[in-house]
C-alpha positions in Angstrom: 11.4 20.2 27.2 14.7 20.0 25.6 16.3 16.7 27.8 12.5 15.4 26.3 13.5 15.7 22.7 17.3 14.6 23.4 15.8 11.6 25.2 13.6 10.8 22.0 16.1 11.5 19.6 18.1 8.5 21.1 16.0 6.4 21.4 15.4 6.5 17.2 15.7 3.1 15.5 19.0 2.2 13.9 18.9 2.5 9.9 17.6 4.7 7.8 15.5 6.2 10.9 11.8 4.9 9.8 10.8 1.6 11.3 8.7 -0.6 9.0 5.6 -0.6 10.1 3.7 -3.2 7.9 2.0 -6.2 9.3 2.5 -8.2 6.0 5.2 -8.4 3.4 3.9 -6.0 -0.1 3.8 -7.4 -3.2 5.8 -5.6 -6.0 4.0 -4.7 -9.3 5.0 -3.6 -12.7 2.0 -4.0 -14.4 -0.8 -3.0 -12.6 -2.8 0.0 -11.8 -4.9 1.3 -9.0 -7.9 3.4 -10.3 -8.5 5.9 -8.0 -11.9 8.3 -8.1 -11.7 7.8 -11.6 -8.1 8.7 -12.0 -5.8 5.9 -13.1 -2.3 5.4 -11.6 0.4 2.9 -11.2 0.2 0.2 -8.7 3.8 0.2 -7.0 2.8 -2.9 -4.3 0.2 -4.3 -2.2 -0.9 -6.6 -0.1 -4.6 -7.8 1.4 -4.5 -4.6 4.2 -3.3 -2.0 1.8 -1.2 -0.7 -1.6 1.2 2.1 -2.8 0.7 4.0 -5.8 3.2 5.8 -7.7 3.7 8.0 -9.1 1.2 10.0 -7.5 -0.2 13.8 -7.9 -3.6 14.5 -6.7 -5.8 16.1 -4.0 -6.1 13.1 -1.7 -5.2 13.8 2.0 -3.9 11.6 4.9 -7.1 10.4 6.4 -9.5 10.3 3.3 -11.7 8.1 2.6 -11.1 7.0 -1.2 -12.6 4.1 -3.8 -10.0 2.2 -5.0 -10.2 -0.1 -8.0 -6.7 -2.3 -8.6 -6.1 -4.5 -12.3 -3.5 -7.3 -11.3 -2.2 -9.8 -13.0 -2.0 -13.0 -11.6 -2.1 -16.4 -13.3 -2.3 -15.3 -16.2 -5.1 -12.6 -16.6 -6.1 -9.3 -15.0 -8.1 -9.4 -11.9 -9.9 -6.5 -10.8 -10.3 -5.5 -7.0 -12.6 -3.0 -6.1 -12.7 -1.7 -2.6 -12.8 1.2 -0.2 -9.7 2.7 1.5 -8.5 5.1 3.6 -5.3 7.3 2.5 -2.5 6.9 5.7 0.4 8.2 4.0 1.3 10.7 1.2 4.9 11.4 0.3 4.6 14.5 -2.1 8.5 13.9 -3.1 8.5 10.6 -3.8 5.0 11.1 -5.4 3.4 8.1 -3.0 0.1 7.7 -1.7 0.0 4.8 0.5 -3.5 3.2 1.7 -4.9 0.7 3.9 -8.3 -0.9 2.5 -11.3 -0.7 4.8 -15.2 -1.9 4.7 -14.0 -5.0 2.3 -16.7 -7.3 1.1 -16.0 -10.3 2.5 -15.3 -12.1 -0.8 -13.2 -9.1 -2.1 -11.2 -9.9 1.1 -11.0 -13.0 0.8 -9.7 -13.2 -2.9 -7.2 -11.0 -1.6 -6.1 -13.1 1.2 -5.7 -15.9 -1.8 -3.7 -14.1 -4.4 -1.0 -13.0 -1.3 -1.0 -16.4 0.0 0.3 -17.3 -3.2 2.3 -14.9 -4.6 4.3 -15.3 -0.7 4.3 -19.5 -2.0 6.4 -18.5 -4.9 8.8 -15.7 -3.1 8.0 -13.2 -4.9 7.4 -10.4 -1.5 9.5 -7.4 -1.6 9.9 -5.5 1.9 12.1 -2.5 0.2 9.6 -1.3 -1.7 
C-alpha cells in the first residue's frame, strides 16, 4: 500500500501540484454577479461550460444541483443568463464555488457560446484565475 502512494506521489504534475482541468479558457469579471437561489454574489470568471463565484459563503455542496442567474456586461449593457448548474468544486478558504452549467436552453447556450467567442476575439481570457 505504501510503494502505491510513493508511486502516485511521483507521478504528481510539476507546478503548483493541481493540473488545470478546464476545457476552455475563463473569462475574468469585475463587474458582474451570479445570482444564486436568490442570493447574490460576485462573478469571479466564466465561460459557456461553467463560472466561479467569489467570495462565496453558503450551504451549497459539491454535487448540487443549483439555478444560477449571471448579469454581464458586454458591449455595452448587462446581459442576463439564467441557467441551471451543478456545483463541482467549493474551496471554503478561498471562499469559491465553482460550477459547470447543465440542462441549458439551447438559445441560453448559444448566446453563451457568442459572448466567449468574442470576448477570446479581443484577448481578453485569463487562465490564472
Amino acid at each position: 500500500m505504501l510503494d502505491k502512494l510513493r508511486d502516485r506521489l511521483r507521478r504528481r504534475p510539476k507546478g503548483d501540484g493541481k493540473a488545470d482541468r478546464r476545457r476552455a479558457p475563463r473569462y475574468a469579471e469585475k463587474l458582474a454577479t451570479a445570482n444564486i437561489e436568490g442570493v447574490s454574489y460576485p462573478l469571479r470568471n466564466w465561460n459557456h461550460l461553467g463560472f466561479m463565484v467569489a467570495p462565496y459563503v453558503g450551504d451549497q455542496k459539491v454535487g448540487f444541483r443549483i439555478k444560477v442567474r449571471m448579469v454581464v456586461p458586454f458591449g455595452g449593457r448587462p446581459i442576463g443568463i439564467s441557467a441551471d448548474a451543478r456545483v463541482v468544486r467549493i474551496d471554503k478558504r478561498r471562499q469559491e464555488l465553482g460550477a459547470e452549467f447543465i440542462d441549458v436552453p439551447p438559445k441560453t447556450r448559444l448566446q453563451l457560446e457568442q459572448m466567449a467567442k468574442a470576448r477570446h476575439a479581443r484577448g481578453s481570457a485569463s487562465q490564472t484565475v
